[in-house]
MIDO-372541 format. One record per residue (C-alpha): residue number from 1; x negated, y negated, z. Coordinates in pm, 1 decimal, decimal comma. Example, Ala and Ser with C-alpha at 12.3 -4.5 7.8 and 13.67 -1.06 7.14 Angstrom:
BEGIN
<pt><pos>1</pos><xx>-1230,0</xx><yy>450,0</yy><zz>780,0</zz></pt>
<pt><pos>2</pos><xx>-1367,0</xx><yy>106,0</yy><zz>714,0</zz></pt>
END
This chain:
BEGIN
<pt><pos>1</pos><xx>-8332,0</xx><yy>-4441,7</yy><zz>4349,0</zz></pt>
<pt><pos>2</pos><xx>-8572,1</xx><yy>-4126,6</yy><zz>4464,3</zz></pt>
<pt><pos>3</pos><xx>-8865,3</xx><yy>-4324,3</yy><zz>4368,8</zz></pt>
<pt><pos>4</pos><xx>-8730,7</xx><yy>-4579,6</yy><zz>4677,3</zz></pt>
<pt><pos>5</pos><xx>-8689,7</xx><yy>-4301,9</yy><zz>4958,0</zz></pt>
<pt><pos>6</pos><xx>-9039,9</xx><yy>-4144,6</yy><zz>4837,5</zz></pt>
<pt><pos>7</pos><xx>-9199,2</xx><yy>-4512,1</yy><zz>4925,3</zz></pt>
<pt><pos>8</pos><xx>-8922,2</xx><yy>-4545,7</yy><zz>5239,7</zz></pt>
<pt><pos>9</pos><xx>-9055,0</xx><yy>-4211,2</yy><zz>5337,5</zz></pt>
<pt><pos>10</pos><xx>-9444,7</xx><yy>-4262,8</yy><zz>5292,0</zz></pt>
<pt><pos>11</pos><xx>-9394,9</xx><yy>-4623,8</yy><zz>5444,7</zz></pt>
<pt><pos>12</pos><xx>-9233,6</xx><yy>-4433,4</yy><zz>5737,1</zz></pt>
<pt><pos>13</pos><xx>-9456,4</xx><yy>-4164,6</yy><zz>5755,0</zz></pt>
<pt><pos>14</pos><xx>-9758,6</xx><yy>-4417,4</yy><zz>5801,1</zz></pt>
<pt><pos>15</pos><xx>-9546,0</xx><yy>-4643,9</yy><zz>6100,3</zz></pt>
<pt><pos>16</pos><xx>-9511,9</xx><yy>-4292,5</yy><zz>6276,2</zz></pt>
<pt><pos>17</pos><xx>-9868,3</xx><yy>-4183,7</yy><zz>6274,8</zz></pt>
<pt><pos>18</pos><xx>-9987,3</xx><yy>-4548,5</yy><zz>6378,0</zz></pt>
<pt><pos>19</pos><xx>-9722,9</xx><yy>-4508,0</yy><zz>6646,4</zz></pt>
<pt><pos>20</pos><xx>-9866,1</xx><yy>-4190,5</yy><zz>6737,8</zz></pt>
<pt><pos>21</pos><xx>-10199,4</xx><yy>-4283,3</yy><zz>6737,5</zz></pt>
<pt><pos>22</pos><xx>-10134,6</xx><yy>-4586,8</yy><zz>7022,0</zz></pt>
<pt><pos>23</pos><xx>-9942,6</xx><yy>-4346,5</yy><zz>7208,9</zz></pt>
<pt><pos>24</pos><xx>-9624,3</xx><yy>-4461,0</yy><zz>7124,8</zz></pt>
<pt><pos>25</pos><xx>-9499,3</xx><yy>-4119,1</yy><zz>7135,0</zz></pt>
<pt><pos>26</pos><xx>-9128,8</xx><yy>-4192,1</yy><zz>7176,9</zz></pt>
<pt><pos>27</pos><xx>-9161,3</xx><yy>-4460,2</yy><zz>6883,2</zz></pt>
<pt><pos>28</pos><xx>-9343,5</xx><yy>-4150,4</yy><zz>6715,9</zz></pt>
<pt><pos>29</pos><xx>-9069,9</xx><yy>-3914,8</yy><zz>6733,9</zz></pt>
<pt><pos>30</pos><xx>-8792,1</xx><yy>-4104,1</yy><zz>6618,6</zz></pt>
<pt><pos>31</pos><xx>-9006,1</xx><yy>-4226,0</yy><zz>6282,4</zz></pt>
<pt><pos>32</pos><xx>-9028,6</xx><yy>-3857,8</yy><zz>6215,8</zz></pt>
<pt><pos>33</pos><xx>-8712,4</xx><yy>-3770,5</yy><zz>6254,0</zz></pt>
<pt><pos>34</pos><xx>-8598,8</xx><yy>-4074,6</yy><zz>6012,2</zz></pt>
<pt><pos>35</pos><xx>-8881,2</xx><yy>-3950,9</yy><zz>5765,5</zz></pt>
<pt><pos>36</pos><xx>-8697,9</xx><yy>-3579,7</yy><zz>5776,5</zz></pt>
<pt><pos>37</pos><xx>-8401,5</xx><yy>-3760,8</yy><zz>5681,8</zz></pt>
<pt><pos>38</pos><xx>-8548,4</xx><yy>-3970,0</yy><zz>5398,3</zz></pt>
<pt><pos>39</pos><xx>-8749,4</xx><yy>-3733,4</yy><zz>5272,4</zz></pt>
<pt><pos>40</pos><xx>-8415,8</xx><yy>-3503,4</yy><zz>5203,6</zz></pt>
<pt><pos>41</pos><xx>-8141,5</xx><yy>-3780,7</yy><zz>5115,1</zz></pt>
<pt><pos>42</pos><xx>-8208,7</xx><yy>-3788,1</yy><zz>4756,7</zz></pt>
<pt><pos>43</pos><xx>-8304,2</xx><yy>-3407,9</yy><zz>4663,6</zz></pt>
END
């Protein structure tokens, strides 16, 4: 089950900075706060 939220998380991670990088920055921001929360569900 961790190894799922570590590949929800990098998954995640990657959307947000794409989203950041087209200046999605509201898009962004909420991917980042949903990788804080999978990155500390399962520890």
């Amino acid at each position: 089950m961790a190894r799922m939220f570590r590949v929800l998380g990098f998954f995640t991670l990657a959307i947000g900075l794409m989203a950041f990088a087209g200046d999605l920055v509201e898009m962004a921001l909420l991917f980042s706060c949903r990788l804080r929360f999978l990155s500390f569900w399962d520890t």
